[in-house]
C-alpha positions as CSV (number, residue, x, y, z in Angstrom):
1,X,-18.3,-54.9,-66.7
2,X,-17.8,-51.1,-67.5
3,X,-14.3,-50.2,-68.6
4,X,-12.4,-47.5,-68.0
5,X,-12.2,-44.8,-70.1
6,X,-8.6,-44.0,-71.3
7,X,-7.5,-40.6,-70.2
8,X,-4.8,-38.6,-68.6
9,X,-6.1,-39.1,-64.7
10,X,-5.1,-42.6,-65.2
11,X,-1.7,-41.5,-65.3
12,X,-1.2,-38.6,-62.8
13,X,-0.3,-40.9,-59.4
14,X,2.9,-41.5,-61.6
15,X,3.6,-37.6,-61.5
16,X,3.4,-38.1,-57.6
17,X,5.6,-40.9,-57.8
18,X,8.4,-39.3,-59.9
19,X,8.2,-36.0,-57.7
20,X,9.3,-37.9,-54.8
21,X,12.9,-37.9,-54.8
22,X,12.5,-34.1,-55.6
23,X,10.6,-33.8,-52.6
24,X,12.6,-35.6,-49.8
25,X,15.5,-33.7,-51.2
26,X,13.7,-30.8,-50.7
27,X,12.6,-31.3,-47.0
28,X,16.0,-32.7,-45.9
29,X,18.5,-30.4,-48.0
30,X,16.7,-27.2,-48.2
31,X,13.2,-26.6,-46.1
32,X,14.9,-28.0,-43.1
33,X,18.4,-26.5,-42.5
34,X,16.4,-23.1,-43.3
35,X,14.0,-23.9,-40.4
36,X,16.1,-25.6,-38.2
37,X,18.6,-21.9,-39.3
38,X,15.5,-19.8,-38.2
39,X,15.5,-21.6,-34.8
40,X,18.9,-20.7,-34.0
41,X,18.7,-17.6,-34.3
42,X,16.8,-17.5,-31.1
43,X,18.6,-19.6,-28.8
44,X,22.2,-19.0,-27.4
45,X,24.1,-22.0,-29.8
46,X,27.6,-21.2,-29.6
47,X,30.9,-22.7,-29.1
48,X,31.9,-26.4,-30.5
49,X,30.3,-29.5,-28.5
50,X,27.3,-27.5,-27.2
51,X,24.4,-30.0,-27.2
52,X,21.5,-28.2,-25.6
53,X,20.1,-25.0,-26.8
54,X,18.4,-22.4,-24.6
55,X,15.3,-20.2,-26.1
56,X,16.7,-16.5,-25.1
57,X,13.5,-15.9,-22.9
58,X,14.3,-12.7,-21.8
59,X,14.7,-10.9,-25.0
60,X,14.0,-13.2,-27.6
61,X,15.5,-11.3,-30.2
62,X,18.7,-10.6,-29.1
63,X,20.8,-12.1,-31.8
64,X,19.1,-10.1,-34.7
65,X,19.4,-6.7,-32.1
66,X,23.5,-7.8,-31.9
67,X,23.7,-8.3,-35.6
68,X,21.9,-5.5,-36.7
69,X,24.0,-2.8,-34.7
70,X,27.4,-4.7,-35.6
71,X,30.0,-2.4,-37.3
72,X,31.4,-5.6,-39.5
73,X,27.8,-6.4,-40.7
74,X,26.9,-3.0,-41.8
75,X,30.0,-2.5,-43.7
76,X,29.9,-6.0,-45.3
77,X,26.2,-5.2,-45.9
78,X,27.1,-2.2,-47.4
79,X,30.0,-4.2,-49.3
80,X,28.2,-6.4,-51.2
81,X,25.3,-3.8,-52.2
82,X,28.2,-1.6,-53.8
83,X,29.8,-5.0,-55.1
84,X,26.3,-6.6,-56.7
85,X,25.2,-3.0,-58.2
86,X,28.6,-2.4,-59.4
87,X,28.9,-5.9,-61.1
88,X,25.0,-6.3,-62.2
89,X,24.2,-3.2,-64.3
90,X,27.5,-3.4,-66.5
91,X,26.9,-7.5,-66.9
92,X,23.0,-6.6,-67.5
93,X,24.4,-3.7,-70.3
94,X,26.6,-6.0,-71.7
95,X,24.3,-9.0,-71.9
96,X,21.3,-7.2,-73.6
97,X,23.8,-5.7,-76.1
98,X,25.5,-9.0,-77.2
99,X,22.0,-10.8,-77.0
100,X,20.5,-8.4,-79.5
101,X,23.1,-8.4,-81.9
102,X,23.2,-12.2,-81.5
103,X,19.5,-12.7,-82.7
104,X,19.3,-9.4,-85.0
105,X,18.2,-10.8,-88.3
106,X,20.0,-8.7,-89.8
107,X,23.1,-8.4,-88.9
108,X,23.6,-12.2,-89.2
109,X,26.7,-13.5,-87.0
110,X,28.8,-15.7,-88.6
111,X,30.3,-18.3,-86.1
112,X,27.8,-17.7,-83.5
113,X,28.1,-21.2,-81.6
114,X,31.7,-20.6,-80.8
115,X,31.0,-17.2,-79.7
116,X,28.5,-17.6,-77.4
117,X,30.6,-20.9,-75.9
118,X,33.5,-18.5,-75.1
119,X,31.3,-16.1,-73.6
120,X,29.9,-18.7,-71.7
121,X,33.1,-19.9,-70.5
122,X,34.0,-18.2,-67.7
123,X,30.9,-19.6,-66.0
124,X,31.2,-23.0,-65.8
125,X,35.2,-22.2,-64.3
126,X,35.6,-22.9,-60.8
127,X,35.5,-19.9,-58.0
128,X,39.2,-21.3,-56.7
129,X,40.4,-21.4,-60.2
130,X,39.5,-17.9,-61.2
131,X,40.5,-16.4,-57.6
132,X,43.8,-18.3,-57.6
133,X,44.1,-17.1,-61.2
134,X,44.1,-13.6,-60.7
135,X,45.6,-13.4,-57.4
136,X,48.9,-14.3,-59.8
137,X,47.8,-11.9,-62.0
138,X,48.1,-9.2,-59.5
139,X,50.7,-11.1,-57.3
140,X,53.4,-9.2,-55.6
141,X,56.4,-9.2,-56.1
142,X,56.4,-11.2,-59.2
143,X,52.8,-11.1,-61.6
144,X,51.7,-10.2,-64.8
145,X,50.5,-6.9,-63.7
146,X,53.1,-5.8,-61.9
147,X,55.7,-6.4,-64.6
148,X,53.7,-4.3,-66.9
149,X,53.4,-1.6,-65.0
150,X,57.3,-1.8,-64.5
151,X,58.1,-2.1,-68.1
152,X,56.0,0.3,-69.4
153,X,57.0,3.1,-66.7
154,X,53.6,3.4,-64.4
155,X,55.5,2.3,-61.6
156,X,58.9,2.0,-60.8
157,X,59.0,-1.2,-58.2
158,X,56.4,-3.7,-58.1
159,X,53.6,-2.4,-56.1
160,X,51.0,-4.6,-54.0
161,X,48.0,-3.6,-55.3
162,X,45.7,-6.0,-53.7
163,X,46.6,-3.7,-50.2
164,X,44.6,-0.9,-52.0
165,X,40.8,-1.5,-51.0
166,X,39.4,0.0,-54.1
167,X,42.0,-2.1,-56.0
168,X,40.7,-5.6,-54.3
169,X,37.2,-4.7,-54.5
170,X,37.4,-3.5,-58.4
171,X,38.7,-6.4,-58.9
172,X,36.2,-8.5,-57.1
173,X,33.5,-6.1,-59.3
174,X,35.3,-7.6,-62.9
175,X,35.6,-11.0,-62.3
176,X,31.7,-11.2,-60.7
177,X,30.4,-9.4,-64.3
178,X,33.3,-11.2,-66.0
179,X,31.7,-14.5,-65.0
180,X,27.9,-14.1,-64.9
181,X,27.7,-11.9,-68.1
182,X,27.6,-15.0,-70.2
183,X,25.1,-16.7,-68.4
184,X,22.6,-13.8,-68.5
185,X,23.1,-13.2,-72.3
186,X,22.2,-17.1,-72.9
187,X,19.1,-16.8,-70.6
188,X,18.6,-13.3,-72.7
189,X,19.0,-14.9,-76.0
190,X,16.5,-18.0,-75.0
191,X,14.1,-15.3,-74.4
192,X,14.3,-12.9,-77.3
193,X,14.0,-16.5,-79.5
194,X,10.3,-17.3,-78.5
195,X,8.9,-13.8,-79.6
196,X,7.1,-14.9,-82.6
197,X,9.3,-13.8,-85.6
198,X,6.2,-12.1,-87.7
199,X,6.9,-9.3,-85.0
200,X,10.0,-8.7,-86.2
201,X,9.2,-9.3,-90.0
202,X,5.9,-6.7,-89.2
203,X,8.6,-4.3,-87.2
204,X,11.2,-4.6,-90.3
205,X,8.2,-4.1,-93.2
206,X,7.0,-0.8,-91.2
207,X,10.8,0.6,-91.2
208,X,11.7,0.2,-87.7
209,X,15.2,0.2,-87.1
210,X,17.1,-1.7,-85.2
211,X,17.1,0.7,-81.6
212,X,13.5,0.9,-82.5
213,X,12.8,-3.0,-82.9
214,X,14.9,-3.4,-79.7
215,X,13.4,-0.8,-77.4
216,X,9.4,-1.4,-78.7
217,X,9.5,-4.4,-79.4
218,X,12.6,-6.9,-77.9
219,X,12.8,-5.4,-74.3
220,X,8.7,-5.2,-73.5
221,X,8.4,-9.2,-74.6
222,X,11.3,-10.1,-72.5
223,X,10.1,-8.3,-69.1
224,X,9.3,-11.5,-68.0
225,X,13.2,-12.9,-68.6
226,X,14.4,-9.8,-67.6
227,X,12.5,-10.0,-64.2
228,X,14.1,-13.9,-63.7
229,X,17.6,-12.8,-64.2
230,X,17.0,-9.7,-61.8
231,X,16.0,-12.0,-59.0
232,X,18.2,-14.6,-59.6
233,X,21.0,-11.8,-59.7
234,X,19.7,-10.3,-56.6
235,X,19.8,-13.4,-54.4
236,X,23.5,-14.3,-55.8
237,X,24.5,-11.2,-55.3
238,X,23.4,-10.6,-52.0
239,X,24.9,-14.3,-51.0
240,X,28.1,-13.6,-52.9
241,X,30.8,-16.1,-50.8
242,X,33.3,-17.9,-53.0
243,X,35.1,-15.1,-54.8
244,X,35.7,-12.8,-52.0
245,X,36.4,-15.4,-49.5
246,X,38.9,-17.0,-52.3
247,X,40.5,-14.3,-53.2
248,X,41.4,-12.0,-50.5
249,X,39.0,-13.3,-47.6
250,X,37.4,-10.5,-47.3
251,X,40.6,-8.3,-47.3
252,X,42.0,-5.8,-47.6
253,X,40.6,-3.8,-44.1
254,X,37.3,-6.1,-44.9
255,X,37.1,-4.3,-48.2
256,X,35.7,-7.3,-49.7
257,X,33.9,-8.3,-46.6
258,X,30.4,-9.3,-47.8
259,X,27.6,-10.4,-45.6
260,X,27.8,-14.5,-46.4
261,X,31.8,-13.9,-45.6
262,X,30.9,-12.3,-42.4
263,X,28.1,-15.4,-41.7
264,X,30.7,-17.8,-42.2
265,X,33.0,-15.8,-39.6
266,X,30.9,-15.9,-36.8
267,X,29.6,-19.4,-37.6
268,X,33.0,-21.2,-38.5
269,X,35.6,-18.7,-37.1
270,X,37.1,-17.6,-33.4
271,X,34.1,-18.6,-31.2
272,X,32.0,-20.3,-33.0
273,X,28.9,-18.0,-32.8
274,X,26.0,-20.1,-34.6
275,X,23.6,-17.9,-33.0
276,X,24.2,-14.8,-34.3
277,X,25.1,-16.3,-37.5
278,X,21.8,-17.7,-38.0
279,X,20.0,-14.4,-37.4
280,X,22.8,-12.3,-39.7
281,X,21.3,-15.6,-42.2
282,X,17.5,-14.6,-41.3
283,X,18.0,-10.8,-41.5
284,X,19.5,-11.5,-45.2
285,X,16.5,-14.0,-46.3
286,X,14.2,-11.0,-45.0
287,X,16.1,-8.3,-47.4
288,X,16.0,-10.5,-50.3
289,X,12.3,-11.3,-49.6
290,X,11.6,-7.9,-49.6
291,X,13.3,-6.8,-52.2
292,X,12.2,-10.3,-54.4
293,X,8.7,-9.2,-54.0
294,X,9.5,-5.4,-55.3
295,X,10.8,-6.5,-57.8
296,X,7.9,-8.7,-58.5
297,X,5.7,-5.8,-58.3
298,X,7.4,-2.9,-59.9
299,X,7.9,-5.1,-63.3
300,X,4.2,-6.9,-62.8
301,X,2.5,-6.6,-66.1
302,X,0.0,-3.6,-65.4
303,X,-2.4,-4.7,-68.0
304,X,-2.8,-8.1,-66.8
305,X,-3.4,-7.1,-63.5
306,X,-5.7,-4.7,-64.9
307,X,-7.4,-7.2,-66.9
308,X,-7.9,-9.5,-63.5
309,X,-9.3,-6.5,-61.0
310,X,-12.1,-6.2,-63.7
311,X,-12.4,-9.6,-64.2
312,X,-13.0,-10.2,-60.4
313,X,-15.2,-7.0,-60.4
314,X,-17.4,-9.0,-62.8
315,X,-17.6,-12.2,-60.8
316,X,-18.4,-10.1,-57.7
317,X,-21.3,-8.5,-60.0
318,X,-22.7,-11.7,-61.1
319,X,-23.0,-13.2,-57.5
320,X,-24.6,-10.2,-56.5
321,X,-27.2,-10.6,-59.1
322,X,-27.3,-14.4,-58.5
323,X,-28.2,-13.6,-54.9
324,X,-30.7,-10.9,-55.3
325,X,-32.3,-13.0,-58.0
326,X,-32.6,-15.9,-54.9
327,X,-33.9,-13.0,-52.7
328,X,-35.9,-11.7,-54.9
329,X,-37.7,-15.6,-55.9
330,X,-38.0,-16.4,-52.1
């Protein structure tokens, strides 16, 4: 009897096997509320206790027309744009800086593990705990803030500073770079580590300095890191929820309104409008697709792609020569 080989097919049913708790999670957690989400959007679900669901036959995309041309969702649209921009290229500044210095040969950081953990920090805190935190910070009458301004003479009464809109959404703007920035310097720093360090030793030997090393040589072997943290920033961004409904709920004069605030509104709030709060949800996943996929594009490496057209310019050249050699033989 002919034995079996030993070799690594034998083993890939147990790939399958371990994949399947990944996969049911999948399909019940994620691929179908998104779905069953989309589906809504083009019936008339509203109102608590509603069973059946009607297909809007008549115009089936009302619910996205009603969204679109609502007031509230173009300002919280416009709301969390100004908030993720306003929060994202600071945190990406900051990151990059503190990732270079943190893996500059020579500058060699003493104490670098605590550092980096109290950087980290503020990510692994809770969204209620930072909100509630610095609503007492600028708490009225009585908070940190307010007493300093008193003492030092920028104010003579305690003012209530969260009633100014750029106030709240300033705010808002720190504590989103404030608690992300760590994050993307650690995905930053795991990046810049698996450049081989002979680049770096070459870079050094040549008498690059450090701007030099970092622009020529860091930044273009990290477009690939750099492109993951811009997509992952762009999706939380544009589904910022927890701090602004935490800390003001969306206040003041929807200031801080973003767009998942205003999808929870119409969804959770007054009458209950699952409808329209599942196209507001489609019209997001859209923007974010779109904007995911230029991303994609604009930082795609050019000379791979390059390297691919011609490869497939060769394979198209060889069959062509394959077939006229059959042609030609028949």
């Amino acid at each position: 009897m002919k034995s079996k080989k030993p070799g690594y097919d034998r083993y890939a049913k147990y790939g399958y096997v371990f994949s399947i708790p990944f996969a049911v999670a999948f399909l019940l957690f994620s691929l179908y509320p998104t779905v069953y989400t989309a589906v809504i959007g083009f019936t008339d679900l509203k109102g608590l206790g509603m069973t059946t669901i009607h297909f809007l036959t008549d115009d089936l995309f009302r619910n996205f027309k009603t969204v679109l041309a609502n007031p509230s969702f173009q300002g919280a649209f416009r709301n969390t744009i100004v908030i993720w921009l306003s929060n994202f290229i600071p945190q990406m500044l900051l990151a990059l800086l503190l990732a270079a210095w943190f893996t500059d040969r020579r500058s060699k950081v003493r104490g670098q593990g605590v550092f980096k953990v109290l950087l980290y920090m503020p990510n692994i805190i809770t969204a209620a705990t930072i909100a509630i935190l610095f609503s007492g910070f600028f708490g009225y009458p009585m908070g940190p803030v307010n007493d300093l301004l008193v003492r030092f003479g920028f104010a003579e009464k305690p003012v209530e500073l969260l009633r100014n809109k750029t106030v709240a959404r300033s705010v808002v703007i720190f504590i989103q770079t404030w608690m992300w920035y760590g994050s993307t310097m650690i995905t930053l720093i795991s990046g810049i580590l698996g450049i081989s360090p002979e680049i770096f030793e070459s870079a050094e030997v040549d008498g690059a300095n450090r701007i030099q090393t970092f622009f020529r040589i860091t930044l273009p072997n990290v477009k690939t890191i750099l492109l993951f943290t811009l997509v992952t920033s762009l999706i939380g961004g544009l589904n910022m929820f927890d701090i602004p409904k935490l800390f003001q709920n969306g206040g003041p004069d929807n200031a801080t309104l973003t767009t998942s605030l205003f999808i929870y509104n119409q969804a959770f709030s007054g009458s209950y409008m699952y409808n329209r709060a599942a196209a507001a949800s489609m019209v997001m996943f859209v923007i974010i697709a779109i904007l995911s996929a230029i991303m994609f594009f604009v930082m795609r490496d050019s000379d791979e792609a390059q390297m691919r057209k011609q490869i497939k310019q060769q394979q198209k050249a060889y069959r062509m020569r394959l077939k006229s050699e059959k042609e030609g033989k028949a």
